[in-house]
N, C-alpha and C positions, 0 to 999 in steps of 0.2 A: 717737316716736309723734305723728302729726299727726291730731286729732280735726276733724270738718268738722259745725259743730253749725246746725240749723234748726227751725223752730217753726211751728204752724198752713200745714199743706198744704190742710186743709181739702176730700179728695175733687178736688183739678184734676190730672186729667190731664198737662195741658201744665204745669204749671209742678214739677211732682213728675219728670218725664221731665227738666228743665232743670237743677235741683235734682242728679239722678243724676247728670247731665253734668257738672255742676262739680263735683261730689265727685271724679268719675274727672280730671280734668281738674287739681284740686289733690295729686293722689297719695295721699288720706288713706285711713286706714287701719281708721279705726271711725267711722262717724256715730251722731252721738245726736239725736235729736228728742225734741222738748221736750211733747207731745203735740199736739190735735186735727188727727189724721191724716184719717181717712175723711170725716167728718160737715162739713157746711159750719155747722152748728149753727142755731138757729130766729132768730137776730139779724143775722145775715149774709145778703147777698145771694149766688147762687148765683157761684162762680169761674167762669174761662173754664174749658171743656173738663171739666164737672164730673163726673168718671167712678169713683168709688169703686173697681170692680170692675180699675180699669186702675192704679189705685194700687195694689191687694193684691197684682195682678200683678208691679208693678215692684218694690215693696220686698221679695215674698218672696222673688225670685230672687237678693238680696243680704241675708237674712235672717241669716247667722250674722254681715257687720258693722256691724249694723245696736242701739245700744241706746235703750232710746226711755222715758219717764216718761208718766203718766197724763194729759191734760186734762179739762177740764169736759164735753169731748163725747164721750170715751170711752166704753163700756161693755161686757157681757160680752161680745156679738155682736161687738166691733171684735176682740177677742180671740180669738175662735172661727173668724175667716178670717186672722187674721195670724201668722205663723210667729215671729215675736218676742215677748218679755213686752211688756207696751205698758200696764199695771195698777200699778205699781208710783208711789206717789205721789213720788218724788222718787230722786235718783242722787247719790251724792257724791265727788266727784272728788278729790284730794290730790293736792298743788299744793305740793311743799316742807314747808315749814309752815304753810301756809296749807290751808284745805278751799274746794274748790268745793262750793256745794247747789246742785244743777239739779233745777227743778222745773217744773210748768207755769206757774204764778201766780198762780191764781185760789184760789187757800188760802192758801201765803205769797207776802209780797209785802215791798214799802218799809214797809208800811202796817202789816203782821202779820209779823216777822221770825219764818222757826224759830230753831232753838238753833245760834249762830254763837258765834264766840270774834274779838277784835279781828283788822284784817286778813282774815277770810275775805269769801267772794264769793258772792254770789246771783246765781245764773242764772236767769232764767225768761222766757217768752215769753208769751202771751195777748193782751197790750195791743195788740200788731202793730204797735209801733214799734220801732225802734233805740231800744238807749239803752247808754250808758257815762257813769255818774254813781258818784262817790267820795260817801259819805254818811255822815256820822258816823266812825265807824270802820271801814267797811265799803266795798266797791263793787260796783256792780250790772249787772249785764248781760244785755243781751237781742237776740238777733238782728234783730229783727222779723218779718214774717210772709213767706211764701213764695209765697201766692195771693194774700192781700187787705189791703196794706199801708194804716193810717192815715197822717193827716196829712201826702200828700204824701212818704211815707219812702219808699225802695225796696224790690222785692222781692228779698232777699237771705239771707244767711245770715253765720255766724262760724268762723273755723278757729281752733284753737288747739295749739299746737307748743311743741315745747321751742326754746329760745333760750339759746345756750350764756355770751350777755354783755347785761345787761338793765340799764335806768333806770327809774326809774319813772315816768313823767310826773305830773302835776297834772290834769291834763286832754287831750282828743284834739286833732289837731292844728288844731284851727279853734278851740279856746281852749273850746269848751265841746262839750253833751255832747247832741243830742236826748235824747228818752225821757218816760217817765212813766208811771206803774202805777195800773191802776185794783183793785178786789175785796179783799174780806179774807176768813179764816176760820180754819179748824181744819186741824192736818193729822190722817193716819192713819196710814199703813206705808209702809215703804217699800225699796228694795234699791238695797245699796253696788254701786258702778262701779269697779272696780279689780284690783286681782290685777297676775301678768306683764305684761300688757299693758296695765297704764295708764297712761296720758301722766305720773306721775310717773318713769317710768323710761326711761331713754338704752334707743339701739338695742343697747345692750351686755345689757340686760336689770341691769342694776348700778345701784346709787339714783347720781343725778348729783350729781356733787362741786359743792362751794360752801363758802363762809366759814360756811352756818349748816346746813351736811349733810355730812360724812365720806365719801364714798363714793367710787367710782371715776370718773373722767371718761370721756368717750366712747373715747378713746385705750385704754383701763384702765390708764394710769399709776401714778404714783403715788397713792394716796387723798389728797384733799385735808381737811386740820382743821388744826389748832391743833399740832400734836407730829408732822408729816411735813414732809419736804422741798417738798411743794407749797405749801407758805404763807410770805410774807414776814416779817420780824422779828418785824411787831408782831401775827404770827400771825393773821390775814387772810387768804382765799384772792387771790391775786395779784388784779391790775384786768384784765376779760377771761374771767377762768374764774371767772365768779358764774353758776350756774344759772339759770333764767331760765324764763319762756313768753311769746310772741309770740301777742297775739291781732287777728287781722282783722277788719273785717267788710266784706263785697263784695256788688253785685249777685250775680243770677243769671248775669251775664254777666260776672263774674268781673272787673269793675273794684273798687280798693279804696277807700272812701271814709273809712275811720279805721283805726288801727291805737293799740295801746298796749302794750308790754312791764311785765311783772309779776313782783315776784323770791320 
């Protein structure tokens, strides 16, 4: 499963058309957005090409792979022209052992964590920057914005894929991490992101083998754990078949400018 994740389209036309194009263009297979879809919101200057009605049009017509969380500019009216849930305060991915929380950010943030367990991940967008920052016990991620990037960042987005042999870095490859989160507050509700088709599972539809998961490899070989012929002595999954995600983050023009593997 290759997930292609973006945040604050914010109503532009052109850069929500650009946006589709690298989705088809990276082959993924579900986009999530993070929200403020339509609304350029009252603190923003308007995007180029600022066509509300031309966004509804383009994302309904890819509405069933389309999953998307709540922003601060949402509300019922976004919901009532969009063919998607687009309401729902946050999404949570599984990731191994680990959870992704995707949410928009202006509730939780660095600042106001939800209920995380060590090792899991916050995802959220708002600030409209990039950021891949390791924190505490935690790391954070944020695509940046799609129409109205701060601080000089681009306008881009994140893919995230399974990787079937992963390191973890320390940091991206420039030794450190843009980013920064601004807002705090409460959350409310929210709805799980998962089932068959969540990027926790190979294209086998079978949970993906590794030294800290049992399951089939993409091959369906052998199950990899501790008491099958797939693990070495000291009962290990070999080096090589540790499960894994690969996440990106690219312009709209589909250049990469960081990458980081997560096991």
């Amino acid at each position: 499963m290759k997930i292609l994740i973006a945040s604050d389209i914010h109503g532009s036309a052109k850069y929500c058309e650009m946006l589709i194009d690298a989705y088809r263009r990276e082959g993924a297979e579900r986009m999530l957005l993070l929200g403020d879809i339509l609304y350029h919101g009252p603190r923003n200057d308007l995007p180029e090409e600022y066509a509300p009605k031309k966004v509804i049009e383009m994302l309904n017509a890819m509405k069933d792979e389309i999953y998307a969380v709540r922003g601060n500019c949402e509300a019922q009216v976004d919901q009532m022209v969009l063919g998607f849930p687009v309401l729902a305060d946050y999404a949570l991915i599984p990731l191994g052992k680990k959870m992704m929380y995707a949410t928009h950010g202006h509730e939780f943030n660095v600042q106001n964590l939800p209920p995380m367990k060590s090792g899991d991940i916050l995802l959220h967008g708002h600030t409209h920057i990039p950021a891949c920052e390791r924190f505490g016990e935690y790391l954070y991620l944020n695509p940046g914005s799609v129409s109205l990037p701060k601080n000089n960042t681009p306008r881009g987005y994140m893919t995230l894929e399974e990787n079937g042999s992963c390191e973890i870095p320390g940091t991206n490859k420039s030794g450190a991490a843009p980013g920064g989160t601004d807002n705090s507050g409460t959350n409310k509700s929210g709805a799980a992101l998962g089932g068959a088709d969540n990027p926790g599972r190979n294209k086998s539809d079978a949970a993906p083998g590794g030294a800290d998961n049992p399951g089939r490899n993409k091959s369906d070989e052998s199950p990899l754990g501790t008491n099958n012929p797939g693990t070495n002595k000291s009962g290990a999954a070999p080096r090589g078949t540790v499960s894994g995600w690969r996440i990106r983050f690219k312009n709209l023009e589909g250049e990469e400018y960081m990458a980081l593997d997560i096991e």
